[in-house]
C-alpha positions in Angstrom: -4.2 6.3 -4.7 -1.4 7.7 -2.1 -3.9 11.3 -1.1 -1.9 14.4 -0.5 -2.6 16.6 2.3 -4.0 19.2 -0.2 -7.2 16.9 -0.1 -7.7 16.2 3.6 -8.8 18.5 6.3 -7.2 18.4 9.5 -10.1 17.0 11.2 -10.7 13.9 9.1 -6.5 13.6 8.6 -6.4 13.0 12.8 -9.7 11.0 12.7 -8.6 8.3 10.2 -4.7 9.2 11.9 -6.9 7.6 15.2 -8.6 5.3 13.3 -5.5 3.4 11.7 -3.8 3.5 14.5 -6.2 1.6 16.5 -5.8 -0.6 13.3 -1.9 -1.2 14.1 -2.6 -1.9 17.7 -5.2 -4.2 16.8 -2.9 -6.1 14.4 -0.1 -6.4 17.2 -2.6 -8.0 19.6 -4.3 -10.1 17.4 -1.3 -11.8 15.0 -1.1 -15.3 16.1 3.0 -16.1 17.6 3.5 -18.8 14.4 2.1 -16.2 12.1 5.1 -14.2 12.5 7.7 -15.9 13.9 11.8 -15.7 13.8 12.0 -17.6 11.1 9.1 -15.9 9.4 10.7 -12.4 10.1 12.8 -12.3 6.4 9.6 -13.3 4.1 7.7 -10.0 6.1 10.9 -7.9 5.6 11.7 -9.0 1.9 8.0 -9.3 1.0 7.5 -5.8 2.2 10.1 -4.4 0.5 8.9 -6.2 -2.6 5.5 -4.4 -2.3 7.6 -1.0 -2.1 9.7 -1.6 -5.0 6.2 -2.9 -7.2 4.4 0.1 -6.1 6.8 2.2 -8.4 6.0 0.4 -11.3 2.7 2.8 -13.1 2.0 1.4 -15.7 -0.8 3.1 -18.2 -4.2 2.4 -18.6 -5.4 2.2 -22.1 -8.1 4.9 -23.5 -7.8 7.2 -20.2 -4.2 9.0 -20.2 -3.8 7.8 -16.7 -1.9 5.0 -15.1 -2.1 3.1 -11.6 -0.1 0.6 -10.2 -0.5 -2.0 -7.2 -1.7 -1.6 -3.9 0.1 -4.6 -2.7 -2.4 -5.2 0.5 -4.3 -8.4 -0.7 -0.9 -9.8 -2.3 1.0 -9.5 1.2 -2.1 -10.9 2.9 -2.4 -14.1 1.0 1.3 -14.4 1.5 1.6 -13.9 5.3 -2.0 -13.4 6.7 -3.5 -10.8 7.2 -2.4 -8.5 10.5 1.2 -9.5 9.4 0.3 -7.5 6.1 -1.3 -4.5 7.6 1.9 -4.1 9.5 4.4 -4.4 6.6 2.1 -2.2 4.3 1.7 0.6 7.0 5.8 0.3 7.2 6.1 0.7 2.8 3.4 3.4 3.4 5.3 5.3 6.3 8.5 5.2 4.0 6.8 6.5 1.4 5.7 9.1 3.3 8.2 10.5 5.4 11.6 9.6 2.7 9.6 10.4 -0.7 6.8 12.7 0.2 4.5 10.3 -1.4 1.4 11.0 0.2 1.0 13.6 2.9 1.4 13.2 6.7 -1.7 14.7 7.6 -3.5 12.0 4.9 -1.2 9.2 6.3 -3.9 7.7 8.4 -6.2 7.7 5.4 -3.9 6.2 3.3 -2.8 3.5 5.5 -6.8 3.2 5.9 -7.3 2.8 2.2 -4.1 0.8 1.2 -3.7 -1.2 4.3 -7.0 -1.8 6.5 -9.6 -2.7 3.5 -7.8 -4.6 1.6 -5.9 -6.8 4.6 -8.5 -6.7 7.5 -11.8 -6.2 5.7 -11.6 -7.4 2.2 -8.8 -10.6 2.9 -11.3 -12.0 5.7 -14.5 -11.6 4.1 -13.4 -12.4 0.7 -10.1 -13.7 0.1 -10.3 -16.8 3.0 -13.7 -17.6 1.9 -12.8 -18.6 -1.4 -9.7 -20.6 0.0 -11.8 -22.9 1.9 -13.1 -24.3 -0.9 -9.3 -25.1 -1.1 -6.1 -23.8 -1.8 -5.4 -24.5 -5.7 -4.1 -22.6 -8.3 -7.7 -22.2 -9.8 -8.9 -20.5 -6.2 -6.0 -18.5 -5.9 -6.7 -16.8 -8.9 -10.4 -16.1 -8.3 -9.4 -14.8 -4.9 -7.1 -12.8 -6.0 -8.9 -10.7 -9.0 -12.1 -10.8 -6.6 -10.4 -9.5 -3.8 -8.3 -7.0 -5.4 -10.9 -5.6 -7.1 -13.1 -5.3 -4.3 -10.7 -3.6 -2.3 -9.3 -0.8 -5.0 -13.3 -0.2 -5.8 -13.5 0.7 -1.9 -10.8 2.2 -1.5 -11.2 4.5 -4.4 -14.5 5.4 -3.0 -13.4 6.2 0.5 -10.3 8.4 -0.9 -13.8 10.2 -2.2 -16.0 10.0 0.6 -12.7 11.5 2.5 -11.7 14.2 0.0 -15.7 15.4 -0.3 -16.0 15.4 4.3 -12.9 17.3 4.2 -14.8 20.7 2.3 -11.3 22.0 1.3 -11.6 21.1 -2.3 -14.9 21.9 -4.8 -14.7 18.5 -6.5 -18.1 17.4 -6.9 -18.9 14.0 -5.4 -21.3 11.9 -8.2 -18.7 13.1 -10.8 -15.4 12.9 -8.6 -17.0 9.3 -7.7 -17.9 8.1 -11.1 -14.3 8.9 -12.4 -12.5 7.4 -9.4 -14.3 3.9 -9.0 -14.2 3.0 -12.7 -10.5 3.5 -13.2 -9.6 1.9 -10.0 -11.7 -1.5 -11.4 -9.6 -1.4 -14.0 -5.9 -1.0 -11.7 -7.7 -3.7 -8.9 -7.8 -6.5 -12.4 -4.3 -5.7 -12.9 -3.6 -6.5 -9.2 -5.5 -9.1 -9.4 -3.3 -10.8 -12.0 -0.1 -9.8 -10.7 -1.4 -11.1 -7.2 -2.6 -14.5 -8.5 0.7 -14.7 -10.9 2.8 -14.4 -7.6 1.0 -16.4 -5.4 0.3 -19.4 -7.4 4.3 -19.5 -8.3 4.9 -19.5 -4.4 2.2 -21.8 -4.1 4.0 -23.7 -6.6 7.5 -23.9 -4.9 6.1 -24.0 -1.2 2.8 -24.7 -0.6 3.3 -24.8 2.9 3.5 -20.9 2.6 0.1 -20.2 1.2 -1.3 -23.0 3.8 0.4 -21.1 6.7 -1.0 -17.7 6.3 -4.3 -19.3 5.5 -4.7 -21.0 8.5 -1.7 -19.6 10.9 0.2 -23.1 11.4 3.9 -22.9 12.4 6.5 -22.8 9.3 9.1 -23.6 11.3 9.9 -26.4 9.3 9.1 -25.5 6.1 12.0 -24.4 4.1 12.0 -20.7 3.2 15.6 -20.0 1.4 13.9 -20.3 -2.2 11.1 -18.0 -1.5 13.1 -15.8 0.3 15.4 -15.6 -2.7 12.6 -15.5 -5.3 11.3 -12.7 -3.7 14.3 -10.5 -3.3 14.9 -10.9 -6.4 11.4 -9.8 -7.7 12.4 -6.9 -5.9 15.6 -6.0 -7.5 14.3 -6.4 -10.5 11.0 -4.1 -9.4 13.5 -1.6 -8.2 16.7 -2.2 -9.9 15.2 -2.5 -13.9 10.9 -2.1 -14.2 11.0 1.3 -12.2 12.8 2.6 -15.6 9.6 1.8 -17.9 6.9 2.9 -15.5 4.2 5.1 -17.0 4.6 8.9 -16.5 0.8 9.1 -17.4 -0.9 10.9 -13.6 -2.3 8.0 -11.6 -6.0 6.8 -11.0 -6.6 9.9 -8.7 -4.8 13.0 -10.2 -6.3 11.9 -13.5 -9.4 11.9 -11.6 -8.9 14.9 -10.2 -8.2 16.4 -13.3 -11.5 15.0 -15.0 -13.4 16.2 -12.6 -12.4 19.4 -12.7 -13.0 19.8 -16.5 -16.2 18.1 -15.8 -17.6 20.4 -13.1 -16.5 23.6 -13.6 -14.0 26.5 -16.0 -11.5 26.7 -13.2 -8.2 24.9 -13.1 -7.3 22.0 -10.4 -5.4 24.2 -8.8 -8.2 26.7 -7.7 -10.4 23.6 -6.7 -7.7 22.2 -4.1 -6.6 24.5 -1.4 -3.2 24.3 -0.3 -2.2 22.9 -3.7 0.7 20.3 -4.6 3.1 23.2 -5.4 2.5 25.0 -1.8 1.3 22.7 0.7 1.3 25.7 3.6 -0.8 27.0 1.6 -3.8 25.7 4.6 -1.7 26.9 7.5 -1.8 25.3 11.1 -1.6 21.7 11.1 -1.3 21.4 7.4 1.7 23.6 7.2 3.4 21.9 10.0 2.9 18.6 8.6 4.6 20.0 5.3 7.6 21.4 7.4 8.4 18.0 9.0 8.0 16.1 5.5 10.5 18.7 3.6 12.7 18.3 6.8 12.6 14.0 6.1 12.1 13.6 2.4 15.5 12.4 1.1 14.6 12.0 -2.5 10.9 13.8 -3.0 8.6 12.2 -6.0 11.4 9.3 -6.3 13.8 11.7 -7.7 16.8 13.7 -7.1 16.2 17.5 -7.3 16.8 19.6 -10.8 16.6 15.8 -12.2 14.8 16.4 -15.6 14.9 12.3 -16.7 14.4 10.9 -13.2 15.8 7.9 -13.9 18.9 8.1 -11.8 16.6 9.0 -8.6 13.7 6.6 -9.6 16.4 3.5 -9.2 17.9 5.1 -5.9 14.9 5.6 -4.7 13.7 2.1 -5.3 16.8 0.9 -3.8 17.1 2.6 -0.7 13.1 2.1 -0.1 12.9 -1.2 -0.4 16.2 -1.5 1.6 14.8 0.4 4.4 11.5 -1.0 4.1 13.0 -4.4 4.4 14.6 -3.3 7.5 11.9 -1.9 9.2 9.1 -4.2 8.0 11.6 -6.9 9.7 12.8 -5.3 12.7 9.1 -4.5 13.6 7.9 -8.7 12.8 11.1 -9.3 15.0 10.2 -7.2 17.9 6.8 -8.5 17.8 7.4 -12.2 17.7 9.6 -11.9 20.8 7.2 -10.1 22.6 5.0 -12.6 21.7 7.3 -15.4 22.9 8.3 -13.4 25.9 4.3 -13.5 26.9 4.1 -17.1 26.2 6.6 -18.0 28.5 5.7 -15.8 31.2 2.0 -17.8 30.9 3.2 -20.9 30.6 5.6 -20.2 33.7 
């Protein structure tokens, strides 16, 4: 559901650009000092970097010819609360951005809007937590997790909509382009939803005290993390290392959508009803075309692969590799920086 500039003027690309970053600011001030402290700091980095690797796994929903894969949002929210979330899936969704032209820079604050603010600060809050008051049990986890996940692709699909339709630079028509999108994405948000539940009812399993934490924001300072840290490294490697190689090549939820819609509405190819199309993204000038000069000037490995790479597979695995590695890092560096900021405030209060 990553949107490509070709779908986003630059007016609503700087709006939501505005609006998300308000978002990360918001999350900085508002995560509690235990919810990410030190000790915390490798669960945010790994767990990120989990979430990248995951999100190159497609895999192909039956009867459509399209695939999807997760959004990763609700997962990382029941694991570490949810402004630590929004943080580490604005880091995946900056990576994927600027080293794998996955999603454009101008739509970067729309994306981190519809991958990272729904499902972690409006649909973990309002439905996620309310179900885990009830108590946290395998049982509630599960209906938590389907509920909120398909909540938040559902919403998410239809902002990505509402966003593409205010921009006026494609002719996609909205009842059609909607009733394409939201279905499909049901379907992707029950597959997250089991995935989601699967992993957090095994750490729920091994450490309760984990699930308990980001549920209520206690300190985990003595909880020991070592398994789930290693439990969830490794369900990276393997995401990255192994999985990436059997992910669908099917088009996702949206450019089947896309597609669909096109046939739908009108004789005309996708490509005359998207300005500045995938295969010349200057094609709107201005801000459009300098936001496609600084991604071809930072994409290392563009679509996950290595150029004149006919099978991929090679680039898919380095690509997994090195974004999960650098989405570790970063996910990390940025939960470090902020828990000693936070510590640095405390003490200057309590001084």
């Amino acid at each position: 559901m990553h949107m490509s500039d070709a779908l986003v003027s630059p007016a609503v690309g700087l709006t939501m650009a505005a609006v998300s970053a308000a978002a990360v600011g918001l999350a900085v001030s508002g995560v509690k000092k235990d919810e990410i402290s030190e000790k915390k700091v490798p669960v945010i980095g790994v767990a990120g970097a989990m979430v990248f690797a995951a999100q190159m796994i497609n895999f192909a929903i039956p009867a459509t010819g399209s695939s999807g894969h997760i959004g990763g949002g609700v997962l990382l929210a029941g694991l570490l609360g949810g402004f630590p979330a929004f943080l580490s899936v604005t880091a995946v969704l900056v990576i994927q951005c600027l080293f794998f032209a996955d999603g454009g820079i101008l739509a970067l604050g729309c994306n981190v809007f519809n991958l990272g603010v729904i499902p972690c600060l409006l649909i973990y809050p309002l439905i996620f937590k309310p179900v885990l008051k009830r108590g946290v049990s395998n049982k509630n986890l599960s209906i938590a997790s389907v509920a909120a996940s398909v909540t938040a692709l559902a919403l998410g699909a239809f902002c990505v909509v509402l966003m593409t339709v205010i921009s006026g630079i494609s002719q996609l028509p909205f009842g059609i382009f909607t009733s394409l999108m939201i279905p499909v994405h049901i379907v992707i948000g029950l597959v997250e939803g089991v995935v989601t539940a699967a992993v957090l009812c095994f750490i729920f399993k091994m450490r309760p005290e984990i699930i308990e934490s980001a549920q209520t924001g206690k300190r985990t300072d003595g909880i020991p993390l070592k398994k789930v840290i290693v439990t969830l490294l490794a369900l990276t490697v393997l995401s990255a290392g192994a999985l990436t190689l059997f992910a669908s090549t099917k088009p996702d939820g949206l450019e089947w959508a896309i597609a669909k819609t096109a046939e739908r509405s009108s004789e005309q190819p996708v490509s005359q009803m998207i300005a500045g199309e995938k295969d010349d993204p200057k094609a709107g000038g201005g801000i459009s075309s300098a936001a496609a000069n600084v991604q071809e000037r930072t994409a290392i490995l563009p679509d996950y692969a290595f150029a004149n790479d006919t099978v991929k597979t090679t680039g898919t695995q380095t690509a997994g590799i090195i974004g999960a590695a650098v989405t570790f890092i970063l996910a990390g560096a940025a939960g470090l920086v902020i828990s000693r900021l936070k510590k640095s405030r405390k003490a200057v209060s309590d001084g």
